[in-house]
C-alpha positions as CSV (number, residue, x, y, z in Angstrom):
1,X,39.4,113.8,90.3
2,X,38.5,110.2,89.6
3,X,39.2,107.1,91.8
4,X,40.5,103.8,90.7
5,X,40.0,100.8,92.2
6,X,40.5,97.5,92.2
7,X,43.8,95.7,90.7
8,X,43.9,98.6,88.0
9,X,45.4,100.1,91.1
10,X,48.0,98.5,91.4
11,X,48.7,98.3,88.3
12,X,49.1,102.0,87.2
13,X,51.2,102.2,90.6
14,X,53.5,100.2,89.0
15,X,54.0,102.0,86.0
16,X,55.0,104.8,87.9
17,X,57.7,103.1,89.8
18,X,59.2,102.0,86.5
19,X,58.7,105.5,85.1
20,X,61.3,107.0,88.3
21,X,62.9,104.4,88.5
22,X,66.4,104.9,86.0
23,X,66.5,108.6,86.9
24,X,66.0,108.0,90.8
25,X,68.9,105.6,91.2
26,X,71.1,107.8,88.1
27,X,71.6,110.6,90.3
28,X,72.9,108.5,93.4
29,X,75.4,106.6,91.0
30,X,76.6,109.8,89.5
31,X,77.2,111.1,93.1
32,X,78.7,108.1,94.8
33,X,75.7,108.2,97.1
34,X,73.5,105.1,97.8
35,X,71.0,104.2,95.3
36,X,69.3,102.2,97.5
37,X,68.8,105.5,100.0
38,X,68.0,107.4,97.4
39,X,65.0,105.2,96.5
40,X,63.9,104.9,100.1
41,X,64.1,108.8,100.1
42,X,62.2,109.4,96.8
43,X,59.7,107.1,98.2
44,X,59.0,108.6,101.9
45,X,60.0,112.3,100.5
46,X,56.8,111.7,97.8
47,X,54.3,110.5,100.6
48,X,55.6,113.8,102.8
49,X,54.9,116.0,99.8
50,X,51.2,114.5,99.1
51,X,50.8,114.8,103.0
52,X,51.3,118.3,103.2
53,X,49.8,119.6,100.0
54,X,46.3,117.4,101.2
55,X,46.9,114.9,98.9
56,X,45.6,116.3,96.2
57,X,48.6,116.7,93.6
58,X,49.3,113.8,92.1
59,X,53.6,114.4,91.7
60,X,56.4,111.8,92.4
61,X,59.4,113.2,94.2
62,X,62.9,111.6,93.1
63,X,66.9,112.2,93.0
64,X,67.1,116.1,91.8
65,X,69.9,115.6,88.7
66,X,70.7,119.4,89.2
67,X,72.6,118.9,92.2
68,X,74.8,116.4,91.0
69,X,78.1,118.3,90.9
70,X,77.9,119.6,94.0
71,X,76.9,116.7,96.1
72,X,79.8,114.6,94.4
73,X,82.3,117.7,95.3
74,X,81.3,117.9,98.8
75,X,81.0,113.7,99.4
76,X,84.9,113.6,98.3
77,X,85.9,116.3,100.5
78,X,84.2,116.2,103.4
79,X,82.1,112.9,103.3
80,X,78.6,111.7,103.9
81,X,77.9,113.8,107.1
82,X,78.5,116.8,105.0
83,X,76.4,116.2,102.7
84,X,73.6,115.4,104.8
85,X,73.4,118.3,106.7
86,X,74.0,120.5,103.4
87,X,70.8,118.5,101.7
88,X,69.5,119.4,105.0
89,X,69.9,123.3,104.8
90,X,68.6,122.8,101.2
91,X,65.4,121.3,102.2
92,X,65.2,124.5,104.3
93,X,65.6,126.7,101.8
94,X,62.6,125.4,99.9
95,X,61.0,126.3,103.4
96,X,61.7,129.6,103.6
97,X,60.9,130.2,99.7
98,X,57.1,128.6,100.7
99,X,56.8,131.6,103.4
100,X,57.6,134.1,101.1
101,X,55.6,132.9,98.4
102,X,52.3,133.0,101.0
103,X,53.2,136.8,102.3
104,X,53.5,137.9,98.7
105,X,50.4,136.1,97.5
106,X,49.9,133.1,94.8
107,X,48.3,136.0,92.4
108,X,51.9,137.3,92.1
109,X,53.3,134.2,90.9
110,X,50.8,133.7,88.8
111,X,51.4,137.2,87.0
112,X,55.1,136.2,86.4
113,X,53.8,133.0,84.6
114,X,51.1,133.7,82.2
115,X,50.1,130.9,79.6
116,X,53.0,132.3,76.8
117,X,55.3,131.4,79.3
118,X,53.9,129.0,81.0
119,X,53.2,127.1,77.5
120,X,57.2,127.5,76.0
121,X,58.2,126.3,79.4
122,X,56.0,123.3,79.4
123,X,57.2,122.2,75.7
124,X,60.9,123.1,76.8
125,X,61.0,120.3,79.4
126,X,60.0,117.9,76.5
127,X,62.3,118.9,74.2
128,X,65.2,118.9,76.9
129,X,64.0,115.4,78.0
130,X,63.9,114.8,73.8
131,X,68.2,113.9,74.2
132,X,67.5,111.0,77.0
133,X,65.3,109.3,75.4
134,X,67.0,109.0,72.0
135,X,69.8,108.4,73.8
136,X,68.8,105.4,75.5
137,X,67.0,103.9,72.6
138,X,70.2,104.1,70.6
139,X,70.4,107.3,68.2
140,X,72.9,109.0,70.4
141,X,74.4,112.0,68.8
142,X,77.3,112.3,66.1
143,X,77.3,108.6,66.7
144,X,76.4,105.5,64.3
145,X,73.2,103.8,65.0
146,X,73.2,101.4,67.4
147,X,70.5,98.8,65.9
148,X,70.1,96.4,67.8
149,X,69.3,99.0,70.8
150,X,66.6,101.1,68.1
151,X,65.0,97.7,67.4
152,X,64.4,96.6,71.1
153,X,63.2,100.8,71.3
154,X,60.7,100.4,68.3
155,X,59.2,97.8,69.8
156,X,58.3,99.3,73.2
157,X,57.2,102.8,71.5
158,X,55.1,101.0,68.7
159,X,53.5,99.1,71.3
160,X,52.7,102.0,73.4
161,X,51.4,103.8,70.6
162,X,48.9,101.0,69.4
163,X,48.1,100.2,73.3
164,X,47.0,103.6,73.6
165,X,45.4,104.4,70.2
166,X,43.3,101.1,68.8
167,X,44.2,99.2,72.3
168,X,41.3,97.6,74.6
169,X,40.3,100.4,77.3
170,X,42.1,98.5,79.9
171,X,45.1,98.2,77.8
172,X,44.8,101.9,77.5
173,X,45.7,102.2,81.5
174,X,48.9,100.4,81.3
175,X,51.0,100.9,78.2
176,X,53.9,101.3,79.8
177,X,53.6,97.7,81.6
178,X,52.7,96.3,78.2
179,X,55.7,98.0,76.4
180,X,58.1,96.8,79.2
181,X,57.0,93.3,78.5
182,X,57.0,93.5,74.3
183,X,60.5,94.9,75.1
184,X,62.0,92.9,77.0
185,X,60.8,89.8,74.7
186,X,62.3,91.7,71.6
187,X,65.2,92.0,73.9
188,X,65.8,88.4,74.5
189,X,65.3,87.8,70.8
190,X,68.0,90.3,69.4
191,X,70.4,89.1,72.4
192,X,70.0,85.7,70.2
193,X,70.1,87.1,67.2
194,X,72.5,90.1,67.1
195,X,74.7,88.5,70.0
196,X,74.3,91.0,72.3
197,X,73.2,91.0,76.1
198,X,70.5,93.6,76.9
199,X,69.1,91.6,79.5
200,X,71.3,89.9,82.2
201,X,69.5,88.2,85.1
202,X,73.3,87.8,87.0
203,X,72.3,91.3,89.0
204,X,69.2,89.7,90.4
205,X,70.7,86.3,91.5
206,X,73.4,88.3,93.4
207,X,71.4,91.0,95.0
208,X,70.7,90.6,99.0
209,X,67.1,90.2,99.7
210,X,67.5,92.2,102.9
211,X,68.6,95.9,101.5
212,X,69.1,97.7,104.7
213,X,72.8,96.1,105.6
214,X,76.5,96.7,105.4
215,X,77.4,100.0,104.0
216,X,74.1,101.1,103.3
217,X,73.5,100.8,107.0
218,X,76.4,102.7,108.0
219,X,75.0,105.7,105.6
220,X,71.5,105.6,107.1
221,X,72.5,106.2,110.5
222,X,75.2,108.5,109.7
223,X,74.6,112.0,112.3
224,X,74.7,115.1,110.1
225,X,77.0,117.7,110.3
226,X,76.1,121.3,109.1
227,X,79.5,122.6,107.6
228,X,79.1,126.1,106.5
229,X,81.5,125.2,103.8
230,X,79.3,122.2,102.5
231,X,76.1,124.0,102.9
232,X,77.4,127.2,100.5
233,X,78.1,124.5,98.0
234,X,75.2,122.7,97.5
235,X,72.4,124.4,99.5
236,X,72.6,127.8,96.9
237,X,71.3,125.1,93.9
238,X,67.9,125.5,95.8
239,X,67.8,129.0,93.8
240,X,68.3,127.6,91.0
241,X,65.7,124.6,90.9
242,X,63.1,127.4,92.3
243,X,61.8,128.0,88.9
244,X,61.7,124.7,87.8
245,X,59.5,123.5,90.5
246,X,57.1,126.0,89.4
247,X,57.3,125.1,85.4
248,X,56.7,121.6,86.8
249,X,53.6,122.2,89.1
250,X,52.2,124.5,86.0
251,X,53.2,121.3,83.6
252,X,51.3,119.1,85.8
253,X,48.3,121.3,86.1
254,X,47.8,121.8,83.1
255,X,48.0,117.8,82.6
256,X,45.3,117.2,84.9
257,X,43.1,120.3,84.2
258,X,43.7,121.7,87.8
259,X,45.3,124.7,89.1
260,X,47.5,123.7,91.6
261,X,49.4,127.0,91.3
262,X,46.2,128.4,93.3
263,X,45.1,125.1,94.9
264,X,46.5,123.6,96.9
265,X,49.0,126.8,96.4
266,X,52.8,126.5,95.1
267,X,53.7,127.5,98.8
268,X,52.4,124.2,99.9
269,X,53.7,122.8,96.9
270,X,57.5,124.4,97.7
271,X,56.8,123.2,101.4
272,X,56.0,119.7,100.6
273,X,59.4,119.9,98.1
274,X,61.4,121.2,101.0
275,X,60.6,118.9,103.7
276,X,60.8,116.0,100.8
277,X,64.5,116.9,100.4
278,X,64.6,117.6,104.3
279,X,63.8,114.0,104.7
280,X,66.0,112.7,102.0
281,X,69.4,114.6,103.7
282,X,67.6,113.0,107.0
283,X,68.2,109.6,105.3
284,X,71.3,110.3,103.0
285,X,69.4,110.4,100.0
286,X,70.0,113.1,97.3
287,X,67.7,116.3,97.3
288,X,64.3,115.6,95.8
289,X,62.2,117.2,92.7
290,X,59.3,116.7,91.0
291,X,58.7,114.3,88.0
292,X,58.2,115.2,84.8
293,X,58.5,111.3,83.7
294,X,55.6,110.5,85.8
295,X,53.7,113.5,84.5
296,X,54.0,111.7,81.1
297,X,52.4,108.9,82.8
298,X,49.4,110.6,84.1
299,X,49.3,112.4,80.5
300,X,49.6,109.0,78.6
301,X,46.8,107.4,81.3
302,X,44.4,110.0,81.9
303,X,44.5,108.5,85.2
304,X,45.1,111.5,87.9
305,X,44.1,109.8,90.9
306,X,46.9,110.8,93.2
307,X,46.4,107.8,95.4
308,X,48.1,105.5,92.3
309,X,51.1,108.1,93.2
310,X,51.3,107.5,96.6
311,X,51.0,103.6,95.7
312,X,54.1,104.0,93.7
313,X,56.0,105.7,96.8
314,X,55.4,102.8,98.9
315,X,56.1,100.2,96.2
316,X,59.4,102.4,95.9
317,X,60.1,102.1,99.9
318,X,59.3,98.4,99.8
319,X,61.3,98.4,96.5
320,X,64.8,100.4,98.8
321,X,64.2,97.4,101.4
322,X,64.4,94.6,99.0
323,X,67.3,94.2,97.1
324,X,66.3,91.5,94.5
325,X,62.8,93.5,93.5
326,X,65.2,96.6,92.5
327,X,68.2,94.2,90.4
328,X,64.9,93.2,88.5
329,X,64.0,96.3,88.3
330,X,67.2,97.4,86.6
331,X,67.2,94.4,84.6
332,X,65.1,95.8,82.0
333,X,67.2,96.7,78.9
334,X,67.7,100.7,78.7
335,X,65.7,100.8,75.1
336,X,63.5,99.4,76.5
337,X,62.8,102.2,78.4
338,X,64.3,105.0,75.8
339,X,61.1,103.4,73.7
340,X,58.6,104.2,76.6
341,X,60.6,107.8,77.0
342,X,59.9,108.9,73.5
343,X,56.1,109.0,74.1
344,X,56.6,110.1,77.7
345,X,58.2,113.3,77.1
346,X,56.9,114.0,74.2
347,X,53.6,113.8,75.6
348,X,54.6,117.0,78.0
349,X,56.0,118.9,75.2
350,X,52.2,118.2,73.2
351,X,50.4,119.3,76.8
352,X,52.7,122.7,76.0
353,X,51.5,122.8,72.2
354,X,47.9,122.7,74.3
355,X,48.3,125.2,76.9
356,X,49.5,127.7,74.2
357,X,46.3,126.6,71.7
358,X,43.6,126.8,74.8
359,X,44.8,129.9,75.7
360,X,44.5,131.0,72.1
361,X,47.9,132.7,71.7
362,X,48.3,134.9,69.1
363,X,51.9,134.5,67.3
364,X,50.9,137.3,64.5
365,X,51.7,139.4,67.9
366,X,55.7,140.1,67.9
367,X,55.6,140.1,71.8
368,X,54.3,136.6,72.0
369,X,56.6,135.6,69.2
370,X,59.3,136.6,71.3
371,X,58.5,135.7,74.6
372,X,58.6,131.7,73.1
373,X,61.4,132.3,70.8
374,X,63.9,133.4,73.8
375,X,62.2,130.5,75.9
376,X,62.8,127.7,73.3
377,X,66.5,128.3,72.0
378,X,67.8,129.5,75.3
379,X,66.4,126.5,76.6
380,X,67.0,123.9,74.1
381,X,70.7,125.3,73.1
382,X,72.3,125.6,76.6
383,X,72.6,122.4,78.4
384,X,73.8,124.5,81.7
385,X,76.2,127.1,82.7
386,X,78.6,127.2,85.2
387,X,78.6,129.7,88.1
388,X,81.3,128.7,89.7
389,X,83.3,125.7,90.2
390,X,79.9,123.2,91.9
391,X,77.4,125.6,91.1
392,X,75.6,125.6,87.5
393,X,72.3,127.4,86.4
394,X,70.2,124.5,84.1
395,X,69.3,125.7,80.2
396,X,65.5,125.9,81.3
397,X,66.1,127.8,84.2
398,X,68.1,130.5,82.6
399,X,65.2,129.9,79.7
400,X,62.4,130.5,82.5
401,X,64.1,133.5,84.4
402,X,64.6,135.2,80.6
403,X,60.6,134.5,79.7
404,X,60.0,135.7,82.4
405,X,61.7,139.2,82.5
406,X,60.4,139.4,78.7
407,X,56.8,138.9,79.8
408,X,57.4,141.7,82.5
409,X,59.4,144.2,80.3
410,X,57.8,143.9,76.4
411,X,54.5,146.3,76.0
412,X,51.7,144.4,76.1
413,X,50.2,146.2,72.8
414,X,52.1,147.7,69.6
């Protein structure tokens, strides 16, 4: 896997940090958790992950959106202590999954995710990240246009795709950085323009330099409490997210051209998760996950060195302990990044097209057809479904556990 060096380095390290960024500090908002926590755990949880799985995976760790529901539940009703201890038993959880998954052997896992499934799965998390970007670059759904928003969007994606298609090699590296900047310039314009105000410095000129202070304080040292009641809530999720950890190490192999099912192993890979999340309830940070907007990175970059990941994690610490580098940060208009999104994750769902291609699938075969018909719909018609009252099972899951059990069950010839 190649090295970079020099201040390309830094550089593509930066592009990660703005990749996570808007999902990383979503989740804490949507919980009533601390965002800036939730960075400093994203950003410590990644280097624990890279640490155990010998550095070799190059994966971000940030705020987990499928435990959302339950955190917020159990932070009303029994607070911040709860919760930690909870995100805690969680992080265990991932634990104990790693052990069983070395007994049973990596070739077992492997069998339940051959390249049909592993392929559909692979598009599916594009296409499910498809709604997000659109979103943000203003086509939302049953909605008018918002204009102004698609114009500030056009620019960012049309400069990504000439950046990466007729750019200079170096420009090549660092699309992202380039369509930030093209962005936010277009934003400034159509503020003048259209009258609007995409970009508003006020955050920045308000925000403490010193991060670590007041209430966030208060949250950081908070001692745990492990509440049986708290933990049945939120810890069960871990069950859930199982399967998507393992579409997202096979989506990131298959990025890079590595294995990393088989080596480093998705024990190690479900240990580093689980002591990631371990540390985040440690710090009162939301459990962690893996990525898949900084696997679009890596796919857009062609730059794998994990190194440039663990750059990112300590530009995201650094970025949790100052608070005016994050209001900058989250400054830059939403198109802005819906633009960059478009290419981003549909670069993943194009690295699925590829998997299937390589492994020369034949659709003329009714059980392929199958196996990534179930897998698509499933997963691209059901947002999520409810278990019970905190718990719900994502549309990919459910999509993943049902491509799964086809691959298993259907004959193998007619």
């Amino acid at each position: 896997m190649q090295r970079v060096q020099g201040k390309t380095k830094y550089l593509l390290g930066l592009q990660h940090l703005l990749a996570m960024f808007g999902a990383t500090v979503l989740v804490p908002f949507q919980t009533g958790m601390d965002p800036t926590l939730a960075l400093l755990g994203a950003g410590v949880g990644t280097l624990v992950f890279h640490l155990v799985t010998g550095a070799q995976v190059p994966v971000f760790l940030g705020s987990s959106f499928a435990f959302i529901g339950a955190v917020h539940l159990v932070l009303l009703e029994q607070g911040l202590d709860a919760v930690k201890g909870a995100v805690i038993a969680t992080g265990l959880i991932y634990i104990i999954f790693a052990i069983i998954i070395k007994k049973v052997g990596v070739q077992r896992v492997q069998q339940l995710f051959p390249p049909i499934v592993n392929g559909s799965i692979i598009i599916l998390i594009g296409i499910r990240l498809s709604g997000v970007a659109l979103s943000m670059a203003g086509l939302h759904a049953n909605e008018s246009v918002d204009w102004p928003a698609l114009l500030i969007a056009a620019s960012a994606t049309i400069t990504m795709i000439v950046a990466i298609t007729v750019g200079h090699s170096f420009f090549k590296l660092i699309p992202i950085l380039l369509a930030i900047v093209i962005g936010f310039f277009t934003a400034v314009i159509v503020d003048v323009v259209f009258h609007t105000q995409f970009v508003s410095m006020e955050g920045v000129i308000h925000a403490p330099w010193f991060s670590l202070t007041g209430e966030t304080f208060l949250s950081l040292t908070t001692v745990p409490t492990f509440n049986i009641s708290a933990i049945l809530v939120i810890a069960p999720i871990a069950l859930v997210v199982f399967i998507e950890h393992i579409g997202d190490m096979n989506t990131n192999g298959n990025v890079v051209g590595k294995n990393f099912i088989e080596n480093p192993g998705i024990h190690r890979t479900m240990l580093g998760d689980g002591l990631a999340s371990l540390t985040a309830g440690i710090l009162g940070a939301p459990p962690n996950t893996t990525y898949s907007e900084n696997t679009g990175v890596l796919a857009m970059t062609k730059v794998y060195d994990p190194s440039v990941i663990r750059l990112a994690a300590i530009y995201t610490i650094i970025l949790s302990l100052i608070g005016k580098f994050g209001a900058l940060i989250q400054s830059i208009p939403i198109p802005v990044m819906g633009g960059i999104s478009i290419i981003l994750f549909g670069s993943i769902a194009a690295m699925g097209a590829k998997t299937l291609a390589k492994a020369e699938i034949d659709f003329a075969h009714p059980r392929n057809l199958v196996i990534t018909a179930v897998i698509l719909i499933l997963g691209t018609g059901i947002d999520q479904i409810s278990i019970t009252s905190t718990i719900s099972i994502s549309g990919l899951a459910i999509a993943g556990i049902m491509g799964v059990l086809f691959n298993l069950i259907l004959p193998k010839e007619n």
